[in-house]
C-alpha positions as protocol buffer text, in pm:
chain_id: "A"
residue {
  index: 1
  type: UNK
  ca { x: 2741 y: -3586 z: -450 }
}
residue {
  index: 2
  type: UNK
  ca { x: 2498 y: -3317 z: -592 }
}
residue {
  index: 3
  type: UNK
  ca { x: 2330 y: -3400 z: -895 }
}
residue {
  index: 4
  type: UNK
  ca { x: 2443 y: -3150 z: -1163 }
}
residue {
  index: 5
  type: UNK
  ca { x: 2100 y: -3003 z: -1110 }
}
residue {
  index: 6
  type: UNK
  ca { x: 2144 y: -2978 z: -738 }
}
residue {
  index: 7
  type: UNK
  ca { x: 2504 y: -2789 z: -790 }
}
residue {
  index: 8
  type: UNK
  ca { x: 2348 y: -2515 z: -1074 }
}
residue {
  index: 9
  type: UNK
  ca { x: 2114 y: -2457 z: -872 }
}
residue {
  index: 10
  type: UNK
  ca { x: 2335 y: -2392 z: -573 }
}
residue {
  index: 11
  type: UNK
  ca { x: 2480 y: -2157 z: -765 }
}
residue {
  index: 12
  type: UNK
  ca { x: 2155 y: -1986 z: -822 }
}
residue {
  index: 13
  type: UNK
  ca { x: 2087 y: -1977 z: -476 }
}
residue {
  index: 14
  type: UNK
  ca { x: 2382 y: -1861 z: -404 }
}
residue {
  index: 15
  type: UNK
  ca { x: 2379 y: -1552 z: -664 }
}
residue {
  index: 16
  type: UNK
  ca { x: 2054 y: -1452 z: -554 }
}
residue {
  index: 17
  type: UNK
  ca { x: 2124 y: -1404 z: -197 }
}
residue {
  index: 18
  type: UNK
  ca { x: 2419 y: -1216 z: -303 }
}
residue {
  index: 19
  type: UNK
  ca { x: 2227 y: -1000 z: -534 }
}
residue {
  index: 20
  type: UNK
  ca { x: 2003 y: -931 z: -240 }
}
residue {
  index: 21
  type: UNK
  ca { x: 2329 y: -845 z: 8 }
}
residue {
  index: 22
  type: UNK
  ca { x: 2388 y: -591 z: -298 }
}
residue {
  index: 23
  type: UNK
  ca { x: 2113 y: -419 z: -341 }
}
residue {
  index: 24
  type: UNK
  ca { x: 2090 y: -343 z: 39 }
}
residue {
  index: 25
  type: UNK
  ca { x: 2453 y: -224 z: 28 }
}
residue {
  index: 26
  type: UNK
  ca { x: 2333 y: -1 z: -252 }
}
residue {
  index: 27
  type: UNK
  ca { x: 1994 y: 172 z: -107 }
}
residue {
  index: 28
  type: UNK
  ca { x: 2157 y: 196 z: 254 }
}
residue {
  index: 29
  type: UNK
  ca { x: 2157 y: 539 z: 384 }
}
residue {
  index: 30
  type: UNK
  ca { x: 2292 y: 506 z: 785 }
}
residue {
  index: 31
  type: UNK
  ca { x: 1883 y: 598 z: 901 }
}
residue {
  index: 32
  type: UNK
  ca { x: 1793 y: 368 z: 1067 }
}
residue {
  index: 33
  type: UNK
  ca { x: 1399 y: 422 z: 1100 }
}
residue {
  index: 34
  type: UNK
  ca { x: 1443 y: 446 z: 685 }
}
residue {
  index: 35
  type: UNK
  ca { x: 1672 y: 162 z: 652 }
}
residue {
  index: 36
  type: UNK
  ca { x: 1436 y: -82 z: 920 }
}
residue {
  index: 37
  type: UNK
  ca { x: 1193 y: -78 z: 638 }
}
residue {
  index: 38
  type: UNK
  ca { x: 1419 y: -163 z: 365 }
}
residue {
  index: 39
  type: UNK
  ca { x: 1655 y: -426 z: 542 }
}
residue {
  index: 40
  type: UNK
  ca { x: 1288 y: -601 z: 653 }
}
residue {
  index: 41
  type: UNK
  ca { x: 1212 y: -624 z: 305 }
}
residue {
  index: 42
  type: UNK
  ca { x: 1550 y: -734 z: 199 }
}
residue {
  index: 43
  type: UNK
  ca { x: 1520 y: -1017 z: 497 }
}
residue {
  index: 44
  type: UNK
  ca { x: 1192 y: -1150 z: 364 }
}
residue {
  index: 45
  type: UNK
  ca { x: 1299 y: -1175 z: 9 }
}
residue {
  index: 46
  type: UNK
  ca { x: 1589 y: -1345 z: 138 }
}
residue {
  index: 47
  type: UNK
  ca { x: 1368 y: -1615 z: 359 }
}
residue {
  index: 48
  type: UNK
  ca { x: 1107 y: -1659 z: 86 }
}
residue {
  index: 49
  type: UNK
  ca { x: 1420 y: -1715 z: -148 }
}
residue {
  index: 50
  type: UNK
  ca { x: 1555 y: -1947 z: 95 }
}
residue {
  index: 51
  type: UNK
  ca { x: 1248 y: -2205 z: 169 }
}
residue {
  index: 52
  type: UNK
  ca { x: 1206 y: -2210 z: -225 }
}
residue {
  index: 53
  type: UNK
  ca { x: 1549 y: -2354 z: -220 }
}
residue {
  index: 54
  type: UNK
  ca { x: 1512 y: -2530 z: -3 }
}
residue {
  index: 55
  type: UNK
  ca { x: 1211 y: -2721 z: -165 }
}
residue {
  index: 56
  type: UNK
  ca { x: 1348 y: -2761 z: -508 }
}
residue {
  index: 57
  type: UNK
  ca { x: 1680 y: -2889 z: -375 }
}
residue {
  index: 58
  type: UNK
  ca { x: 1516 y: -3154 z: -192 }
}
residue {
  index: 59
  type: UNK
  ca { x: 1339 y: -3248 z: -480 }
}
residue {
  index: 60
  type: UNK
  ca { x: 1629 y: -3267 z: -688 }
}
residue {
  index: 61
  type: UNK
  ca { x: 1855 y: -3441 z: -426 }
}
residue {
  index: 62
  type: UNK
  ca { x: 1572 y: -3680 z: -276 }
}
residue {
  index: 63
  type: UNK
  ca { x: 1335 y: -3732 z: -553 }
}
residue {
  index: 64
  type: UNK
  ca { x: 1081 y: -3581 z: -276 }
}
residue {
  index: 65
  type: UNK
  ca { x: 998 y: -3214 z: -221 }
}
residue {
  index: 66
  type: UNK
  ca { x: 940 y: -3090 z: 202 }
}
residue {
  index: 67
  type: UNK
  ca { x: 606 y: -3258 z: 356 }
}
residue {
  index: 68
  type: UNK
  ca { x: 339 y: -3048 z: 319 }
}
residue {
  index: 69
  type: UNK
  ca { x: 313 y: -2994 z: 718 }
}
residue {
  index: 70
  type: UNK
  ca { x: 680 y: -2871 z: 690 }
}
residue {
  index: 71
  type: UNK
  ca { x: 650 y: -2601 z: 404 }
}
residue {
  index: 72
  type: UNK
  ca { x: 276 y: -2467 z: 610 }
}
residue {
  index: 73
  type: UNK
  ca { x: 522 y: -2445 z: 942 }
}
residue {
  index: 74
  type: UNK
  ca { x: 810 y: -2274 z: 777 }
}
residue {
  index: 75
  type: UNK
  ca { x: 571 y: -2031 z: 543 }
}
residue {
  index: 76
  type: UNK
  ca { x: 376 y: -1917 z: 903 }
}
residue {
  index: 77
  type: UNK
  ca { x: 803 y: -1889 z: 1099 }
}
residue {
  index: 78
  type: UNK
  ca { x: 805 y: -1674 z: 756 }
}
residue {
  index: 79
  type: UNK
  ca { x: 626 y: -1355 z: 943 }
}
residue {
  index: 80
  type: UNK
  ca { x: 823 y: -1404 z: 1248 }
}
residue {
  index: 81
  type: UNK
  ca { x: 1153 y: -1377 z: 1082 }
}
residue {
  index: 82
  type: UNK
  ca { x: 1045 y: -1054 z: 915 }
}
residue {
  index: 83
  type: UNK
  ca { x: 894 y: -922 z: 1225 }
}
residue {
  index: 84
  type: UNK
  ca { x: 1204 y: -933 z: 1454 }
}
residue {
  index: 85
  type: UNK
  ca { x: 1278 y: -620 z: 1599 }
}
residue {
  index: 86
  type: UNK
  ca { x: 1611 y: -493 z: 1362 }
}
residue {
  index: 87
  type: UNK
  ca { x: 1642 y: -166 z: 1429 }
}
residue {
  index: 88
  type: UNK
  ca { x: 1910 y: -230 z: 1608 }
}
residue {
  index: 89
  type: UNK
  ca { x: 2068 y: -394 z: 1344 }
}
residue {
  index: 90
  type: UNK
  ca { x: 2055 y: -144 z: 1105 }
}
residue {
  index: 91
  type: UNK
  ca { x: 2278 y: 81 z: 1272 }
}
residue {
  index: 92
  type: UNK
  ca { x: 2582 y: -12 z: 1041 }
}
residue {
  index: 93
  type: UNK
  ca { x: 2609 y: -100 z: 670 }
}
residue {
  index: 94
  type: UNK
  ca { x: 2786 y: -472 z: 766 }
}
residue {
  index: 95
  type: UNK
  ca { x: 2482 y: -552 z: 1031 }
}
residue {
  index: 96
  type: UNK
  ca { x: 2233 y: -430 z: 750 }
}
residue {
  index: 97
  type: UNK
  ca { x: 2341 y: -671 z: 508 }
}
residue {
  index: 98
  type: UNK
  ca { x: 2364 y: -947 z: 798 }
}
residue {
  index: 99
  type: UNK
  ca { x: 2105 y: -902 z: 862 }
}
residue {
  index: 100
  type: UNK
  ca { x: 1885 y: -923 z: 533 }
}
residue {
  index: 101
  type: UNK
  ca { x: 2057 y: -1221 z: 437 }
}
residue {
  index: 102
  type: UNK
  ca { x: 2008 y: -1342 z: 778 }
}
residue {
  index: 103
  type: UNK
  ca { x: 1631 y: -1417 z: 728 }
}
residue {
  index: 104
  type: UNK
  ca { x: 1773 y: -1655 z: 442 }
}
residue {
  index: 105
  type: UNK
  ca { x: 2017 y: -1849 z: 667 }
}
residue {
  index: 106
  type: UNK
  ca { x: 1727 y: -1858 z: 941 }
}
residue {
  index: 107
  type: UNK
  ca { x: 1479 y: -2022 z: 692 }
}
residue {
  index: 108
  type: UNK
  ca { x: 1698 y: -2266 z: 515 }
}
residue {
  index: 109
  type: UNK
  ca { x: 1863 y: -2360 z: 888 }
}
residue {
  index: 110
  type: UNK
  ca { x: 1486 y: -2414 z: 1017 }
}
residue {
  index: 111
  type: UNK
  ca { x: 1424 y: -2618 z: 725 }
}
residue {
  index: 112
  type: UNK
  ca { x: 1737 y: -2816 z: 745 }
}
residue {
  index: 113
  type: UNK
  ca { x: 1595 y: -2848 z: 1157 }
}
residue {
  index: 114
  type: UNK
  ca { x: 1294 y: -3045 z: 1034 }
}
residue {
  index: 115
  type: UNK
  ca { x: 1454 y: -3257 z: 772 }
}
residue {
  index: 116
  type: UNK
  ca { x: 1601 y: -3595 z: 932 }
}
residue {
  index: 117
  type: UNK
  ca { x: 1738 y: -3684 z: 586 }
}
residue {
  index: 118
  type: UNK
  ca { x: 1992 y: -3401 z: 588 }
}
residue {
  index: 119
  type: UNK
  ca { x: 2357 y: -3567 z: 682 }
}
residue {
  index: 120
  type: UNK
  ca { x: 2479 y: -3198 z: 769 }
}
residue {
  index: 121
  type: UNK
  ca { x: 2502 y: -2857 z: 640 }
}
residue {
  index: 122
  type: UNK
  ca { x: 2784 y: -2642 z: 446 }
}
residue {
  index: 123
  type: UNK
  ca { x: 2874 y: -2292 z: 391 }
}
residue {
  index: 124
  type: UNK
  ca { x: 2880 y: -2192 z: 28 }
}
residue {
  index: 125
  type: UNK
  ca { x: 3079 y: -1885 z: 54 }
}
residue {
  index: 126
  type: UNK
  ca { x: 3158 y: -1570 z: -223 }
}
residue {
  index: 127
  type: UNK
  ca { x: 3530 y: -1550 z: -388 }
}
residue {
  index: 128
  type: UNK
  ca { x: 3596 y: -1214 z: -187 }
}
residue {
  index: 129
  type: UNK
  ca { x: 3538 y: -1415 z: 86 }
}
residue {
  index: 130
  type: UNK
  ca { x: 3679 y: -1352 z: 432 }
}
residue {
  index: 131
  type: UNK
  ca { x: 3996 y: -1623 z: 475 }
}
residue {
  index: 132
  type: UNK
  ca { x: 3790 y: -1773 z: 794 }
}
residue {
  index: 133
  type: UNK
  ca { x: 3488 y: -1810 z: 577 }
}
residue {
  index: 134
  type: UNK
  ca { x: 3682 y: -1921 z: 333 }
}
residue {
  index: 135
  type: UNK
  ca { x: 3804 y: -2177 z: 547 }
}
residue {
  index: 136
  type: UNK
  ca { x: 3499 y: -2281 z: 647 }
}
residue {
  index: 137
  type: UNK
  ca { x: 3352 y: -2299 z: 297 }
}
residue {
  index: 138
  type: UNK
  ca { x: 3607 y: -2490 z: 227 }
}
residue {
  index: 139
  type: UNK
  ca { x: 3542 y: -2806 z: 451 }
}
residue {
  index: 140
  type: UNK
  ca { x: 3227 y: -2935 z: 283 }
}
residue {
  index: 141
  type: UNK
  ca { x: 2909 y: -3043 z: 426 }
}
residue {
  index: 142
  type: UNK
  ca { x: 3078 y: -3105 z: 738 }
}
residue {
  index: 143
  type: UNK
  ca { x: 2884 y: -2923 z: 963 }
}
residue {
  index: 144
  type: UNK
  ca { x: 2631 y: -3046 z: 1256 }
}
residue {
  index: 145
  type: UNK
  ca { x: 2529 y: -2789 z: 1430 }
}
residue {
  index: 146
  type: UNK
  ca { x: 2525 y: -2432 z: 1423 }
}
residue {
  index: 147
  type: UNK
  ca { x: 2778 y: -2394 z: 1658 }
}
residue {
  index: 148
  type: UNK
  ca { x: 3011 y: -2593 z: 1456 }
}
residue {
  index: 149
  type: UNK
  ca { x: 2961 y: -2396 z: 1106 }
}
residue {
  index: 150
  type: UNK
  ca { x: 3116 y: -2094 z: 1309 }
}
residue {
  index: 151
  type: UNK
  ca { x: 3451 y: -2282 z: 1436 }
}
residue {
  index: 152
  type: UNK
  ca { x: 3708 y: -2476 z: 1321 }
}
residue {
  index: 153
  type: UNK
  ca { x: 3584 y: -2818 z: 1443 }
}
residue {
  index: 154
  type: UNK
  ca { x: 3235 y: -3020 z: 1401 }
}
residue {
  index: 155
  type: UNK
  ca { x: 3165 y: -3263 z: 1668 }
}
residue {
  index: 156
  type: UNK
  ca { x: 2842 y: -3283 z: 1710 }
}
residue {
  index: 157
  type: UNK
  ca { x: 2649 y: -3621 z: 1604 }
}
residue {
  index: 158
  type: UNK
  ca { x: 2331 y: -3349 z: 1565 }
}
residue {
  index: 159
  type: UNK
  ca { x: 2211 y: -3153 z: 1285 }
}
residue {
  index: 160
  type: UNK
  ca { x: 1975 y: -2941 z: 1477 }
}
residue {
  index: 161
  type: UNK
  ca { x: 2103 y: -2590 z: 1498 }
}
residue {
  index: 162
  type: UNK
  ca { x: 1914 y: -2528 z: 1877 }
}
residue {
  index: 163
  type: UNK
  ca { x: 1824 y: -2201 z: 1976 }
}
residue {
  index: 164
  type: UNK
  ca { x: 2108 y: -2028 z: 1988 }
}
residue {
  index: 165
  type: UNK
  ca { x: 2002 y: -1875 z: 1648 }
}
residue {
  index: 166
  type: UNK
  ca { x: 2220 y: -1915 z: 1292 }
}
residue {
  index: 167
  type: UNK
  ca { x: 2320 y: -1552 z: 1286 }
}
residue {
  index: 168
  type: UNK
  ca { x: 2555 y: -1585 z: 1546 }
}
residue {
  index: 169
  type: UNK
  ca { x: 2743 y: -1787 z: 1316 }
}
residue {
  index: 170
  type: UNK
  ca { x: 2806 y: -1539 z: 1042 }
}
residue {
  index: 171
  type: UNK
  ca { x: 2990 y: -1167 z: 1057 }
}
residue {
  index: 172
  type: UNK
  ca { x: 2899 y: -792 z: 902 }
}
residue {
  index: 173
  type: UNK
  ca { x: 2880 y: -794 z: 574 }
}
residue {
  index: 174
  type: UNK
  ca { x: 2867 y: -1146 z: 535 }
}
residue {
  index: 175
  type: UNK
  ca { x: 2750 y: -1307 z: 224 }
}
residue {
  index: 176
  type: UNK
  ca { x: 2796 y: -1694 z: 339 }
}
residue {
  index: 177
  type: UNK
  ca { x: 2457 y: -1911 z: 230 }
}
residue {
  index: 178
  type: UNK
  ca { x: 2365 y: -2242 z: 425 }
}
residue {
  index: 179
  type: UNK
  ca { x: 2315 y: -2570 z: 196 }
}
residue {
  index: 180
  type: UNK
  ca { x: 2150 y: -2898 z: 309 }
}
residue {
  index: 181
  type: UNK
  ca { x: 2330 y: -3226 z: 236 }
}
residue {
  index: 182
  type: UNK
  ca { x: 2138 y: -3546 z: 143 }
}
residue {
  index: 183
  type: UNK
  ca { x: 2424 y: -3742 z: 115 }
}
residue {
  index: 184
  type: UNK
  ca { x: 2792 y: -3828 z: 238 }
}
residue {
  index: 185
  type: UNK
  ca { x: 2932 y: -3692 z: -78 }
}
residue {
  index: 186
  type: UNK
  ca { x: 2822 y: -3367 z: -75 }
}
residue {
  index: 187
  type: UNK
  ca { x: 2871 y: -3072 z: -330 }
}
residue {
  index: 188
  type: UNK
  ca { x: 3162 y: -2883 z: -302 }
}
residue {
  index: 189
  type: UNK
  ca { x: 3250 y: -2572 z: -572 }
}
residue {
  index: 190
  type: UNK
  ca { x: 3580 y: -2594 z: -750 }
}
residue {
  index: 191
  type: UNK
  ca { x: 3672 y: -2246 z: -531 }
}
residue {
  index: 192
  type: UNK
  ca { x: 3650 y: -2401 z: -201 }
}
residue {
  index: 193
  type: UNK
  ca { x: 3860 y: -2712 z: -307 }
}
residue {
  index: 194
  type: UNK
  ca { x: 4088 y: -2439 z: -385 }
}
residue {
  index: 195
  type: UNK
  ca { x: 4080 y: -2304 z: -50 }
}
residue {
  index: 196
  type: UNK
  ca { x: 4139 y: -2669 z: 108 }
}
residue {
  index: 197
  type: UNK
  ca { x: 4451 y: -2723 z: -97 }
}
residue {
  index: 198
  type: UNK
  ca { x: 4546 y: -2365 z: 29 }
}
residue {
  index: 199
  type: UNK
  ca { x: 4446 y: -2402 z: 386 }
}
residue {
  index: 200
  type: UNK
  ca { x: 4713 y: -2790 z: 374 }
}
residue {
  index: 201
  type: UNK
  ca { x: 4954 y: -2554 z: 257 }
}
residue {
  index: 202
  type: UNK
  ca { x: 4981 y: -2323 z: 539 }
}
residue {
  index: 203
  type: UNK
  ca { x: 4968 y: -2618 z: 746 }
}
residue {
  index: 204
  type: UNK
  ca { x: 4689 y: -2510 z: 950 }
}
residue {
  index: 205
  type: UNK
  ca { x: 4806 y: -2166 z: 1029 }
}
residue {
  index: 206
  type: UNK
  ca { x: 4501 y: -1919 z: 955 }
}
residue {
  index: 207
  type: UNK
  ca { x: 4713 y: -1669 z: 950 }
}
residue {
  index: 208
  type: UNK
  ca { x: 4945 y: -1800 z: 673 }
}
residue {
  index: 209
  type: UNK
  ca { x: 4604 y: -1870 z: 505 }
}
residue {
  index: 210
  type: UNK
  ca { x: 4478 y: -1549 z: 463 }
}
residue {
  index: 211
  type: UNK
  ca { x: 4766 y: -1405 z: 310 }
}
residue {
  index: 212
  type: UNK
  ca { x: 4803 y: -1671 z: 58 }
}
residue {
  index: 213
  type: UNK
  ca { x: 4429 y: -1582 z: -21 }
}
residue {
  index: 214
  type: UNK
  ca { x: 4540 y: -1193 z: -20 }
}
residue {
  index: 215
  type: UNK
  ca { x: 4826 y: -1316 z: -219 }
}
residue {
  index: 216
  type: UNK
  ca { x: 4645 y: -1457 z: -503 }
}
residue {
  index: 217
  type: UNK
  ca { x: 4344 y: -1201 z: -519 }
}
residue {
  index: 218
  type: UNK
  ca { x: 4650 y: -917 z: -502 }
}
residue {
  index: 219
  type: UNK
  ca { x: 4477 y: -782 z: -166 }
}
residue {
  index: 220
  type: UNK
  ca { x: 4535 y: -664 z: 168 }
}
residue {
  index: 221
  type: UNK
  ca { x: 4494 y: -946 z: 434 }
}
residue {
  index: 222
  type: UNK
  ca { x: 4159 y: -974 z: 581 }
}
């Protein structure tokens, strides 16, 4: 399990990247030749924020911080996040924020690529969650592959998230972060534990799930 360390600052991580989602939500104004410059800025704040994460939680979990080889590649696949052509992902508020926070979930899913000790990956997701993110938040360091932390199974024996890119994982709008997992016990917030008793309930029916989630946060169903 995460040390109590490791899960505070999950949280951190967590808040940050939402804080980031915010802010783009806030300064978006539907141009997209304005907004490419903002949501690029957004994105590498987001992956800079991410491989610092990264770092310190493998620190924390390990007792040993990323090689030194590792942190050079993922600081120089830094600029090439940034530099992806977006503009035609800034069409849209949802795609804006996807994909700012995108650059965050690209570094911390290269970094998990290069780490052999990470047992799999989990999606830390916000409470206004969507009920399949919720879902899929609430299933734990499960995950291994990045085809897997988009459905509802997880196969795979791999960790490596191949080249199909970790955006394709994640919707408009989405806030969802990507944490490593060191061990077979991994951190999971008292929220998504929530979800999992909630998810039993409807005994696997999604649908059922999302309006007990709508239920409880007095919502529509989403």
């Amino acid at each position: 399990m995460a040390t109590l360390e490791g899960a505070a600052l999950i949280r951190e991580f967590k808040r940050s990247q939402t804080r980031i989602g915010q802010e783009v939500a806030k300064s978006w104004q539907g141009i997209p030749r304005k907004d490419k410059h903002m949501v690029a800025a957004a994105r590498r704040t987001a992956a800079k924020s991410s491989l610092k994460f990264v770092d310190d939680f493998s620190r924390l979990e390990t007792g040993n911080t990323l090689t030194l080889d590792t942190v050079d590649e993922l600081e120089q696949m830094l600029n090439a996040i940034v530099q992806d052509n977006i503009e035609d992902d800034v069409r849209s508020l949802g795609q804006s924020v996807k994909t700012a926070l995108d650059g965050g979930r690209e570094m911390t899913a290269a970094a998990i690529d290069r780490d052999r000790r990470v047992k799999a990956w989990q999606r830390v997701a916000s409470p206004n969650a969507c009920g399949f993110c919720a879902l899929l938040a609430s299933r734990g360091a499960v995950y291994k592959s990045r085809k897997s932390g988009s459905q509802l199974t997880s196969r795979s024996r791999s960790v490596r998230f191949g080249d199909a890119g970790v955006g394709a994982s994640f919707h408009p709008s989405c806030r969802c972060v990507i944490v490593p997992s060191y061990s077979n016990d991994a951190y999971v917030d008292d929220m998504a534990r929530d979800w999992l008793i909630m998810w039993k309930q409807s005994g696997g029916s999604l649908a059922k799930f999302r309006k007990m989630i709508a239920e409880e946060r007095g919502t529509k169903v989403h």
